[in-house]
N, C-alpha and C positions, 0 to 999 in steps of 0.2 A: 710581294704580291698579296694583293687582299681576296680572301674567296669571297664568294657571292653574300654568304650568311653574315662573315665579320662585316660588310658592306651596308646590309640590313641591319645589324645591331647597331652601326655608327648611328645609321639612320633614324634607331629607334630610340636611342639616348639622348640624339641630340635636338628632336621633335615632340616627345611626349614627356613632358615634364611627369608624369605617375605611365606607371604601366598594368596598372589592374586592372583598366577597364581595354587593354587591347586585349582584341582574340584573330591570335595567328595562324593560318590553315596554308600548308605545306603539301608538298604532293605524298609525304610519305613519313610514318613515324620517325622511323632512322634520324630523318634530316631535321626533324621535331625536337629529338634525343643532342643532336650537335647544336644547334638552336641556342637550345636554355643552356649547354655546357659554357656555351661563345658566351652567351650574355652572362652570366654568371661568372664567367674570368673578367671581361673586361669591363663591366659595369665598376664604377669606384666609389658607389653609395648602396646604404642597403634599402633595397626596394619588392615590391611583390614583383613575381613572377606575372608575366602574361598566360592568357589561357593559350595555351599551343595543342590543335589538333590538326591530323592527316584529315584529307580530303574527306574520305570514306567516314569518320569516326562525325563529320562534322555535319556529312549531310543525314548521317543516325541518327544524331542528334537532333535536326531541325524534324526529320520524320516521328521521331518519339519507338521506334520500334527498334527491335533490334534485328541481327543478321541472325539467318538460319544457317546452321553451317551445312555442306555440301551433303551428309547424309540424310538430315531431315531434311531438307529440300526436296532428295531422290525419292523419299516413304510417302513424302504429302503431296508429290505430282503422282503418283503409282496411287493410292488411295484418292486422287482424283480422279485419273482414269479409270477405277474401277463403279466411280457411278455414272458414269457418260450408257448410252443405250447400244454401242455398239453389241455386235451377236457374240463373235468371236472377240475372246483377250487373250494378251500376250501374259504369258507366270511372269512373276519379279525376275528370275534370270535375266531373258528374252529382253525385257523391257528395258534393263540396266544399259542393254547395247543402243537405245534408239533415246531414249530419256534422257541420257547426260547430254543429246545434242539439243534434243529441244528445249532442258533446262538455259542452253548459254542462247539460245534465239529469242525466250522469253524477255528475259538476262537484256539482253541490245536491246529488242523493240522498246521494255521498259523507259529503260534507259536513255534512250534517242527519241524518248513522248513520242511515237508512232500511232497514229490511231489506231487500234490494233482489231475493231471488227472489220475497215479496210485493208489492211496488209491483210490477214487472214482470210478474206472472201479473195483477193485476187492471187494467193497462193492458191487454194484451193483451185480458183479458174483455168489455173494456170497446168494445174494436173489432171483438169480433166480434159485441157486442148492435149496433152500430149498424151494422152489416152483413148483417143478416139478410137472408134470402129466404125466400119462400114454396114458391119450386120446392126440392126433395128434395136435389140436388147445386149446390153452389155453383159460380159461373163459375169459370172459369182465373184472372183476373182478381184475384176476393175470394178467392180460394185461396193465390196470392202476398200478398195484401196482409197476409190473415192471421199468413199464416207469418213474415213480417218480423216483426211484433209477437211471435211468438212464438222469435223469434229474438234477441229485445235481452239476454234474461240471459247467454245464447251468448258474447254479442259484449263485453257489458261485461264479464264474465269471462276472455275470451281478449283484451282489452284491456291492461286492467289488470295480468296472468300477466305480457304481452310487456315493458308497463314498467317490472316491480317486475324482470326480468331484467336490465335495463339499470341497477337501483338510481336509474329515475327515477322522476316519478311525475305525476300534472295535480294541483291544488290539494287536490280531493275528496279525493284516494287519499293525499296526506299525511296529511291530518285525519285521517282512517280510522288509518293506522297512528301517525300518535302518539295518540292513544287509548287502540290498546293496549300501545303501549310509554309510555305514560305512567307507572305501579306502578315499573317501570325506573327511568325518568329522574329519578323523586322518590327516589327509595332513593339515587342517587349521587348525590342534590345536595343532601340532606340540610342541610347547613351553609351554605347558600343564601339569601340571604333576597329572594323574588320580589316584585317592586311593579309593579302592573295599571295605566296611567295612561290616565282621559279615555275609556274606550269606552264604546260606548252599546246597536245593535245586534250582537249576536254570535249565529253560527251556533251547531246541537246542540253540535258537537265544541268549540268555543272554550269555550261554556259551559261541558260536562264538564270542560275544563282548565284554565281557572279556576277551576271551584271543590272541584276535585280537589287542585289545589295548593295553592287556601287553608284547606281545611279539613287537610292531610296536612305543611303546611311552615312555615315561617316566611316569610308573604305578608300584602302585602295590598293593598286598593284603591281608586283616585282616582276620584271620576266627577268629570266635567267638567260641571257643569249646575247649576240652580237654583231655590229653592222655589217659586219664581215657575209656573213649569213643572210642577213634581213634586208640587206640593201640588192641582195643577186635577187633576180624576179625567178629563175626557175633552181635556185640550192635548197633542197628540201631541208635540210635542218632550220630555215626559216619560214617554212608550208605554210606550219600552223599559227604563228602569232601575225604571219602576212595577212591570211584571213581573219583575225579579230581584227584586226586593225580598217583592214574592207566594210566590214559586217554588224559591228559594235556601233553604237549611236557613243558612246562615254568617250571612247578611245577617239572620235573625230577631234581633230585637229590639237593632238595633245601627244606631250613626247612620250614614249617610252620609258617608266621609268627601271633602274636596274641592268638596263642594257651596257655594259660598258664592251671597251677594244681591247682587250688580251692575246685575240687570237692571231693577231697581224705581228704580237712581236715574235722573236726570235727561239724557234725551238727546237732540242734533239730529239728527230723521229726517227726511230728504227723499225722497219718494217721486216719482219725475218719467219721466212718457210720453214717449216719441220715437218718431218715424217712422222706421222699415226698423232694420236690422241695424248697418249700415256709420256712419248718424247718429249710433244709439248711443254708438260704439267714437268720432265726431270730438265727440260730448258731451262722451265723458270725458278726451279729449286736452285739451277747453277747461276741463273743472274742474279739472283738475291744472294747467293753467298759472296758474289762477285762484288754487289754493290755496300755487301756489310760490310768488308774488307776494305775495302776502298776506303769509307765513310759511315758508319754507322747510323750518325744520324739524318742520312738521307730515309732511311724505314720508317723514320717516326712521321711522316708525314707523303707515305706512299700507300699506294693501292694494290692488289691484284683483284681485275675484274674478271668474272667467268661467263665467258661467252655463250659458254655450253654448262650449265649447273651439276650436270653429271660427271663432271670430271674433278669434283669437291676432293671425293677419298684420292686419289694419284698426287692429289694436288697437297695433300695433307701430308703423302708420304714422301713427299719430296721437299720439303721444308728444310733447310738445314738445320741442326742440333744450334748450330751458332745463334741462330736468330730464337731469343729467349720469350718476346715480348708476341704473340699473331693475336686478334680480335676475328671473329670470325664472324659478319654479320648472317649469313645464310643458317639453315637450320639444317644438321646430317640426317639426312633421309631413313626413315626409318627398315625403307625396302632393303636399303646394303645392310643391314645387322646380320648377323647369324641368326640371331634368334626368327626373324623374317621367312629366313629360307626354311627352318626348321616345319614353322606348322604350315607352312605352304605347303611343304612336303607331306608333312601327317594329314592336311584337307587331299592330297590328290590322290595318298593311300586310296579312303575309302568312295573316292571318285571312281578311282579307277580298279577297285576289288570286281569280279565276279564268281560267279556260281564256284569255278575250281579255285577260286582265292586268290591271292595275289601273284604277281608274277617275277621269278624269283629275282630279278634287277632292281627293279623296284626295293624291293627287298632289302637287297643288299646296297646299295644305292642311298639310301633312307639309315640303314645302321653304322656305315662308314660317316655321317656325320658329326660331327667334331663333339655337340651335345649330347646327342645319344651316348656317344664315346664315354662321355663323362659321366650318364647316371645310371648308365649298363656297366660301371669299373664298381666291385667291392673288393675290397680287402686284396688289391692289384688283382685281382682276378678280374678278366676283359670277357666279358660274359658276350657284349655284342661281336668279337671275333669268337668267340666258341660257336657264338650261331651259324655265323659266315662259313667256316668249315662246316661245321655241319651239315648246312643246306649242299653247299659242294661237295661236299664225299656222299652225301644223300643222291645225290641227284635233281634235288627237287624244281623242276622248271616251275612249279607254281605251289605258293606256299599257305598253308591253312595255320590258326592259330595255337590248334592241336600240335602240330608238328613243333612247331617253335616252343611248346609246352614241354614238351617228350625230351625236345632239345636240352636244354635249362631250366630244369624242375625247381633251380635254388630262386627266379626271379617271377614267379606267376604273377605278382601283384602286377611288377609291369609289363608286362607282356599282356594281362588284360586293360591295363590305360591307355598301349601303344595299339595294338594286334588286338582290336575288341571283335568277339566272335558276330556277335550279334547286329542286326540294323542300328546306324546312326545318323540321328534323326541333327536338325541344326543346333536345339536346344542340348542335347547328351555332346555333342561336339564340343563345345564353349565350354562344359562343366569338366570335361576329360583337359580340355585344354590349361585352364584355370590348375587342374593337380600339378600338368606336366611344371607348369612354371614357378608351385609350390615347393614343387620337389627339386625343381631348378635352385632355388632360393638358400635352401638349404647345401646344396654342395658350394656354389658360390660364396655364401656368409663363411663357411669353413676354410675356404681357401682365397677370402679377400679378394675375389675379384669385382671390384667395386661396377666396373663399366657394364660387366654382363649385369651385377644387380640395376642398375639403369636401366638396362634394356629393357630386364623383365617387368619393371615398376610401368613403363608406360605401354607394354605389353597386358598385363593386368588391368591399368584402364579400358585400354581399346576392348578387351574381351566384354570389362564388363559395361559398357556401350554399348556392345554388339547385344549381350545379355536384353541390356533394359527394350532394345530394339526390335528384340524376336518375342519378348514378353507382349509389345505394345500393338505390331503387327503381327498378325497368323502368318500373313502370305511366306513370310522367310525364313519356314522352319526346315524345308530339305536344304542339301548338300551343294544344290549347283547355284540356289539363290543366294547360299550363305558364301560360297566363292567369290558372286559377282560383291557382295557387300563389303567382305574382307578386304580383298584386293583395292575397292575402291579407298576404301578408311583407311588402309595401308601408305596408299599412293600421297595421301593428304597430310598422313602424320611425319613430323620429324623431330628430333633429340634437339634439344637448342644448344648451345656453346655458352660458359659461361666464362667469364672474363671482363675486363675493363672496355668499355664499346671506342673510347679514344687514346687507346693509346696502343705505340706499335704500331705494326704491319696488318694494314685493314685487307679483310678478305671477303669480297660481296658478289653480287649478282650484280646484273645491267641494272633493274628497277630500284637497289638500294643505292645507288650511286645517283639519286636523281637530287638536285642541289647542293650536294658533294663536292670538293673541290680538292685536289691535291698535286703535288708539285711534280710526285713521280706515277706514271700508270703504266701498269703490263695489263694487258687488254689480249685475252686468252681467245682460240677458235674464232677469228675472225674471216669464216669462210663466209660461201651462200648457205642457203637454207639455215643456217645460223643468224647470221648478221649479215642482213637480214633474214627473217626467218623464213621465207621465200611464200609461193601462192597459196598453200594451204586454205580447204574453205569446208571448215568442218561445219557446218550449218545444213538447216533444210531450204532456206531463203536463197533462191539465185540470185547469182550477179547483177545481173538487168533490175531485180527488183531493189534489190543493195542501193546498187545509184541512185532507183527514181527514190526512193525515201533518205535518201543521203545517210546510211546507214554505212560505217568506216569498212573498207575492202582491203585486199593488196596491199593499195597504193598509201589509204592512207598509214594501214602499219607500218611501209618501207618510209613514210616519211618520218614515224616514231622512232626506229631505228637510226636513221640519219639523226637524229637531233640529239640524238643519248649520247652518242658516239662522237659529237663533234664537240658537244656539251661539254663530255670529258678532256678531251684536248684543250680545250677552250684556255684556261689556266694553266694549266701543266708546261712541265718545262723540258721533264727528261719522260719519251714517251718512248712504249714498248707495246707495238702490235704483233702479234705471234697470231700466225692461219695454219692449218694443215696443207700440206703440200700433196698430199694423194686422196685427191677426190674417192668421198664414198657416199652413194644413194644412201645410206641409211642415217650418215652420222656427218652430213655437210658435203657440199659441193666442193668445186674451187676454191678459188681467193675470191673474199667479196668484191663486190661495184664499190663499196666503201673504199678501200685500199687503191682500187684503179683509179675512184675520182681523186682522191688524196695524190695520186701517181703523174698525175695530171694536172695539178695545178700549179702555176708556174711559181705563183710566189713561196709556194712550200717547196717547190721540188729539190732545191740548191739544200734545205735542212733535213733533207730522208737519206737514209743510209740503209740501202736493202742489201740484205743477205739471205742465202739461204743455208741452214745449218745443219748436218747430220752428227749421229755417234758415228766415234772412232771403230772403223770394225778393223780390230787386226785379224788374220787369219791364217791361224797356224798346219803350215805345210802338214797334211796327212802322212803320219810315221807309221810301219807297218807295227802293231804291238809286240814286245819281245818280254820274255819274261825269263830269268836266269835259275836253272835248276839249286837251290840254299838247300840246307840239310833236311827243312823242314819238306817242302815241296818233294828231293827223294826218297822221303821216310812214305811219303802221297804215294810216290812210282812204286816201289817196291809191296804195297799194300796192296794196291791195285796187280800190281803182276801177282803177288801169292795167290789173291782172289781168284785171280785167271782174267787174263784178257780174252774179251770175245772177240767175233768178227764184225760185230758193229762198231765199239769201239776203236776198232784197229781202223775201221774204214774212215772213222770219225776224225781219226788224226792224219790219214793222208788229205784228207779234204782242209782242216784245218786244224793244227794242234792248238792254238786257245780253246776252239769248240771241245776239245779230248779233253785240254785243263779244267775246261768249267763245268761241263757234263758227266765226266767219268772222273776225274781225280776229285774236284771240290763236291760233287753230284748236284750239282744247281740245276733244275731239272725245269721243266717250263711250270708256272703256276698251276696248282690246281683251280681248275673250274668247272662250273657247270655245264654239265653236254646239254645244252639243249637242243643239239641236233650229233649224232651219232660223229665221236673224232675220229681223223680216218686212222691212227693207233688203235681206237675203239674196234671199228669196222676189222680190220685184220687180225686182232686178236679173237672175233668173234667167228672169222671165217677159218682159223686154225683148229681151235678147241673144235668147234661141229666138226670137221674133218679127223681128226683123232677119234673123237667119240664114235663115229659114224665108220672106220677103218680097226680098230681096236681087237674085236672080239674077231676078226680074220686074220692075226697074225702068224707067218709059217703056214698060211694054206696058201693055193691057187687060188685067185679068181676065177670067178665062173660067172655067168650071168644072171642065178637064182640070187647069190650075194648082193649082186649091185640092183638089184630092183628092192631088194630087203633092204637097202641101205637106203633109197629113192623113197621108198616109203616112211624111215622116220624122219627126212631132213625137217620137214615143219617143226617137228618138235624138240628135234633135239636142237633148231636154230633159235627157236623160240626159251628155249631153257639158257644155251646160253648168250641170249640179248637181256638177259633178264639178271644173269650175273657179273656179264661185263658192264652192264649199262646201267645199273643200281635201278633207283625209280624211276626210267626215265620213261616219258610215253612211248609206244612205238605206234598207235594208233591211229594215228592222221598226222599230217605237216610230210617235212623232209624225214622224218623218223622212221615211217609208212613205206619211204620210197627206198630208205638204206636198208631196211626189214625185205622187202622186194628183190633187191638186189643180191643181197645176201642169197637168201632161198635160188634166184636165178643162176647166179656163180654157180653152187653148187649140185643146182640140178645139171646144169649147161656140164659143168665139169663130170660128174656120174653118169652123164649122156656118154659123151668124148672117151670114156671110161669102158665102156659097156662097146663101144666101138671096136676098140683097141683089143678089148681080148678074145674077141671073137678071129683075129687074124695073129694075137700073139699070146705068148701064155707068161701072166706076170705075177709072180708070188711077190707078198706083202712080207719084207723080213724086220720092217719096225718103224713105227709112227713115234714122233716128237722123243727121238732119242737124246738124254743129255751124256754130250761126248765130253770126256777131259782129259789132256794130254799134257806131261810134263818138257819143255823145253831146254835144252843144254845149248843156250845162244855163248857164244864165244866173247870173252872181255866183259860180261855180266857172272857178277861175282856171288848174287843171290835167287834165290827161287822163280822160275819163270814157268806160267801156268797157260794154256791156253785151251776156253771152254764155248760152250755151246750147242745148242739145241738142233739136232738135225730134223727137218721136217718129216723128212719119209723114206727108207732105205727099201728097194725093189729089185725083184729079178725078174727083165725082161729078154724070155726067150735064153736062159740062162749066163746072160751079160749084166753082172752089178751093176747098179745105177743108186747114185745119191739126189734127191727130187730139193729143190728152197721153193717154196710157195711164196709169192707176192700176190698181194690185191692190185697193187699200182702196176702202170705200165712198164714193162720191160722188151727190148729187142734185141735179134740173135747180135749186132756187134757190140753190145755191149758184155758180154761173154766170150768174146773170140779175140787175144790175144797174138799181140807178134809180138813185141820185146818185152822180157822179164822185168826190165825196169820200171816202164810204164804202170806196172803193177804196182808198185808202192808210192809214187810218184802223181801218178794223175785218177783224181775220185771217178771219171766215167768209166773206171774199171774196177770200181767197189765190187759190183755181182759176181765178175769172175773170181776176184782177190776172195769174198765169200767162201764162194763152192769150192775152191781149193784149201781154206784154213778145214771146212768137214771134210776132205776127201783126207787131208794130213792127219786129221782125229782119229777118221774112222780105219786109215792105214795102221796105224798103231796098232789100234785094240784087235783088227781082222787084216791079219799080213794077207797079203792079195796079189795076183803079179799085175792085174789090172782094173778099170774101173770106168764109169761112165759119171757125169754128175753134169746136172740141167736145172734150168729155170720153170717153174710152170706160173707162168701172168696170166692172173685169172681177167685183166685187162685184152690180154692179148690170147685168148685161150685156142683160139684157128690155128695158130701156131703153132701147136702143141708142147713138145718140150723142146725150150732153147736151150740145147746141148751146147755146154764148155769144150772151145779147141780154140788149139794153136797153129797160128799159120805163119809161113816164110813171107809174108809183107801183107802189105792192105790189099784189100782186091782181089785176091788170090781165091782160086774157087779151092783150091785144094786144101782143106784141113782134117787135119787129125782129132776124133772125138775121144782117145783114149789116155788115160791119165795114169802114168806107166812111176814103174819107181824112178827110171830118170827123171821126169814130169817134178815128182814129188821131191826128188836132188834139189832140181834148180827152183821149186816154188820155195823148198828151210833155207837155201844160201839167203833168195831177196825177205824172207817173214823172218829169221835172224839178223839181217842188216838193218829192218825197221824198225824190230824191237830192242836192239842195239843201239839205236838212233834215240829211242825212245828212252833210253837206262841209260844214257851216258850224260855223267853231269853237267860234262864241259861242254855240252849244244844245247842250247837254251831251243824252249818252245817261243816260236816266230813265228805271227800273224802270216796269213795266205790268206792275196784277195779274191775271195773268192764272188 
């Protein structure tokens, strides 16, 4: 098979005895670049080169000016708007969102020679029919709106003025003026001879200059396409050269040249669905390793084309190591860098700073990245996790740059680069920026990381662009103009690949694949909204008006899509279309209409071979976790029992013994972090301490009711004291903070209410607040120290019957206290709270031999309830139970809390996962 170009160069060898005076315009450098490589292999004498330019480069040329690139474009339409007589203007932010669409309206009308103070008066008409009112005088409102409309010829003419001064120009305004310096350019190139290669769609002015040239010089032209195509009246991969062929006076009654029949022979087309994006891009990592195995040098003369351009980096890392040789024509987006996320994040810092400073996510968020990482490390000291604790055991929900000072006194320099106290303005931003990437420079040069110094190097231009930009214009020296700027230049810049452009496994976009040819194509994201790119109409110009000025819509893009698409098949032999198979509004629809009409054609259909392919998911059967007590693990048990087992722990491991292993033997305890709303840990240790504090100075007296009005009277404070130790910095002043602050104070008044009730009909001495009880255990078959400890909340005598009080903040009810088999007790966790109040009533038997005792819950949840007394009943349902907790009681509670702890200490029962 011959591709299009070697067909051309036959062409050009075997026709122009000298090639210096050809000049060859292509639709695209790429295929400019393959062009001169083709003539230069196969040419067999030595000769000059032809001039070879892309469309774009050519009609530059005939204009005499150059392009402006996309950010002085956006400075010089915004500095035109600002001399229009409008009342009201939009700041540079504001305008960056309305400006880039009118820049690409300019853009076509140019473009497409529209008379542009016609389209513009009947836009304008156009908004003020759909603006009418029935009242006499129009608002303020549709009086601005109007007048903008009637201000675009204004603006696209003092646009345009400002750039042709500069001899620059946007694409449109080239077109436009090579146009009419076209009569010019043909007069002095006379002896010239022009060759058109491979275009399909062309704009008015391309048009006019093609066929200005062909009919006035010595020209002519290649289409890249095939009858296959051009002879069906409605297959759009032949739309556009059906209409030159209509339209054109040159083109009547004359063949086609270039056109040949490839696509009628014989081809393997694999048509194959995948799941998500990213499977895609490890599909095709797996058929290239598939097809370099096979044959290697099938690669050398293959493609992957990207459907979707954002799926470059997956697609990079799915490449197999095998495959030695990739060219990359695309350029890696500057936005995926790190370096990218980096000051995007330091611009949204001080976007998003206010009056109390930053907010401590942010924060942390912004320090946990990977760069920070690197120039917060001295001398292995991680200075940006010192912060990070810090601000969390601080508390600090919002952080000032004092505190981060106070923090790590060893790094002030940067903490004032990063964390700048003061206003910054667009210009102090750039120059802070500039340090950050000096200093970058320097850890990089030390530790060879070549890529990151890449990054920063085209990092340091963009800044200092942005630099010369804020110098040139006032307008974009705050923060939110300098974001829209950034972001934009961001969006446009990319790291190029460097590499041999033919040789190996080529990796391109749809538009660099245009007169391209190759034997093998994987043709990536071949949904809708992709391919084609579906009805998008980002423009101010409606549809209605689109048509009457024959200005390209929809249709004619879906017919630019067919034609790339079938283009590339065209030649190919062994072809690979990959679509996502789960529709997403954001990232492509379906399966394209492409692949349905391909589905559907009868002479192709006997050579498609569809499949749809997923990963392998094995999925291994859920094992309950088991872990086998090793010497090491009972040297853990025995630690923990000398320690003392409490009755959290204890309850911890009827619930689940991993939970007991990872929390109490290893203490892996949940992360610390920031409260920035009161934890309910928080909350209960806040609602103990005040109740201590506030019961303390009455121990061994009665209550009375002068006492609990005394005690009514400090709860503000003494809850306030301690919200203030339990909750480090945290605000309690407004939010949810305000309303656990609230709650608190209510518990405890509601509770010293209920209090003040109570001993008015009974008489209850106070005989000890937040007692720590400890009791040695003599468990049976445990050969070492067994401890059992614990904090009793509140020991009373009501009415002179002991009683042991557990304070909960969370909800608790009476059957969760009420007992009928002993076993149940170690066995199942909805009977933690009794298993509780029985390990204190076991403590507090020891240290105060008693013949009996009472011990109850009090749920500051459930406080109506008042105390839910611990008893035992002869079965469920049973109203008859026993609230007194006798030494037999305390027999059979050491038989079942020795057979747990037994359980617990013996080596040969391994701790086993419970689903809980």
């Amino acid at each position: 098979m011959k591709s299009f170009l070697q067909q051309l160069v036959h062409h050009l060898l075997t026709t122009y005895p000298s090639l210096d005076n050809v000049v060859l315009i292509l639709p695209s450098k790429r295929a400019g670049t393959v062009l001169r490589t083709t003539l230069a292999k196969t040419a067999n004498k030595t000769c000059f080169a032809p001039k070879i330019y892309s469309i774009e480069n050519f009609v530059e040329h005939i204009s005499e000016l150059e392009t402006a690139n996309s950010t002085e474009q956006l400075f010089t339409l915004y500095k035109a708007y600002l001399t229009l007589e409008a009342e009201e203007k939009d700041n540079f932010s504001s305008f960056t969102k309305w400006g880039q669409i009118l820049l690409q309206d300019f853009n076509e009308i140019d473009r497409y020679l529209i008379d542009t103070k016609d389209i513009f008066s009947y836009l304008a008409d156009i908004q003020e029919i759909n603006h009418w009112s029935l009242q006499k005088d129009k608002s303020e409102i549709i009086s601005n709106y109007i007048e903008f409309w009637n201000q675009l010829h204004p603006l696209y003419t003092a646009f345009n003025q400002l750039l042709k001064e500069k001899n620059l120009g946007h694409q449109g305004l080239i077109y436009r003026t090579a146009c009419e310096q076209l009569p010019q350019y043909i007069s002095s190139n006379s002896n010239k001879n022009h060759i058109f290669v491979g275009f399909n769609a062309l704009n008015t002015a391309e048009s006019f200059i093609i066929q200005e040239i062909l009919s006035k010089g010595n020209a002519e032209i290649f289409w890249d396409s095939d009858p296959y195509f051009l002879n069906d009246p409605v297959h759009d991969a032949g739309y556009f050269i059906r209409q030159h062929q209509k339209t054109w006076t040159w083109l009547q009654n004359k063949p086609l040249k270039g056109v040949t029949n490839y696509y009628s022979e014989n081809k393997n087309i694999n048509i194959i669905g995948v799941p998500k994006n990213v499977s895609q891009m490890k599909y095709v990592g797996n058929l290239l390793l598939e097809i370099h195995q096979e044959n290697p040098e099938i690669l050398k003369n293959a493609a992957v084309v990207l459907g979707d351009e954002n799926l470059l980096n997956p697609l990079l890392n799915s490449i197999p190591q095998e495959i030695d040789t990739v060219n990359i024509t695309m350029g890696y987006p500057l936005t995926s860098t790190p370096l990218a996320s980096l000051f995007s994040q330091f611009l949204d810092l001080y976007l998003k700073r206010d009056g109390e400073g930053w907010y401590y996510q942010q924060i942390l968020d912004f320090l946990s990245h990977p760069y920070i990482q690197i120039l917060f490390t001295e001398e292995r000291r991680n200075n940006a996790s010192l912060l990070v604790d810090t601000i969390k055991k601080n508390n600090w929900a919002f952080v000032n740059s004092n505190n981060l000072k106070s923090a790590a006194p060893d790094i002030l320099e940067l903490i004032d680069l990063f964390f700048y106290q003061g206003p910054l303005n667009g210009a102090k931003f750039l120059v802070h920026c500039q340090e950050i990437i000096l200093k970058l420079k320097d850890k990089f040069s030390s530790s060879k990381d070549h890529l990151g110094l890449e990054y920063l190097y085209k990092f340091y231009s963009l800044f200092n662009q942005l630099q010369e930009m804020v110098i040139k214009y006032a307008f974009i020296n705050d923060l939110r103009s300098m974001e829209s700027l950034y972001t934009e230049l961001l969006r446009t810049e990319t790291l190029d690949f460097q590499g041999e452009p033919l040789e190996g496994l080529q990796i391109m976009g749809m538009l660099e694949s245009r007169a391209l040819d190759f034997e093998t194509i994987i043709l990536t994201s071949v949904n809708e909204d992709i391919l084609p790119s579906g009805k998008s109409n980002n423009s101010f110009i409606p549809f209605d008006l689109k048509k009457y000025y024959q200005l390209p819509t929809y249709k004619e893009k879906d017919a630019v899509y067919t034609y790339h698409f079938y283009r590339l098949l065209q030649r190919a032999k062994n072809i690979y279309l990959v679509y996502n198979t789960e529709p997403d509004v954001l990232e492509g629809g379906e399966k394209s209409r492409l692949l349905i009409q391909l589905l559907t054609d009868e002479n192709k259909i006997p050579q498609i071979n569809e499949i749809i392919a997923a990963p392998e998911i094995h999925t291994a059967p859920k094992t309950l976790q088991s872990i086998n007590k090793d010497l090491a693990l009972m040297d853990l048990i025995k630690k923990h029992a000398s320690n003392g087992f409490s009755p959290t722990s204890l309850s911890n491991y009827i619930r689940n013994p991993i939970d007991f292993y990872k929390r109490n033997l290893l203490g892996i305890n949940d992360v610390m972090e920031v409260e920035e709303t009161v934890a309910s840990n928080t909350f209960g240790t806040i609602v103990h301490d005040s109740l201590e504090d506030l019961y303390k100075p009455y121990i061994n007296q009665f209550l009375d009711p002068t006492m609990i009005k005394s005690m009514q009277g400090k709860v503000k404070t003494t809850v306030l004291h301690h919200f203030a130790k339990s909750f480090a910095e945290g605000d309690i002043s407004k939010g949810k903070n305000l309303i656990a602050y609230q709650v608190v104070l209510r518990y405890i008044s509601n509770f010293l209410a209920i209090e003040l009730d109570t001993i008015k009909k009974h008489k209850i001495r106070i005989l000890g607040i937040e007692e720590n009880l400890r009791l040695e255990l003599s468990v049976p078959g445990t050969e070492f120290p067994v401890i059992l400890k614990g904090k009793l909340d509140r020991i009373d005598e009501i009415d002179g019957i002991l009683r042991i009080i557990d304070y909960k903040t969370g909800r608790v009810t009476q059957p969760q206290v009420e007992l009928v088999e002993w076993d149940s007790l170690i066995e199942e966790y909805e009977y933690s709270k009794a298993f509780q109040l029985l390990c204190y009533a076991l403590m507090y038997y020891a240290n105060t031999p008693i013949h009996s005792i009472e011990a109850g819950i009090i749920s500051f949840k459930n406080l109506n309830s008042g105390v839910l007394s611990f008893a035992t009943k002869e079965k469920k349902g049973s109203r008859s139970k026993d609230n007194q907790i006798t030494q037999e009681t305390m027999a059979l509670f050491t038989t079942a809390l020795n057979q747990l702890i037994a359980e617990i200490c013996n080596p040969n029962i391994p701790l086993t996962e419970k689903e809980v």
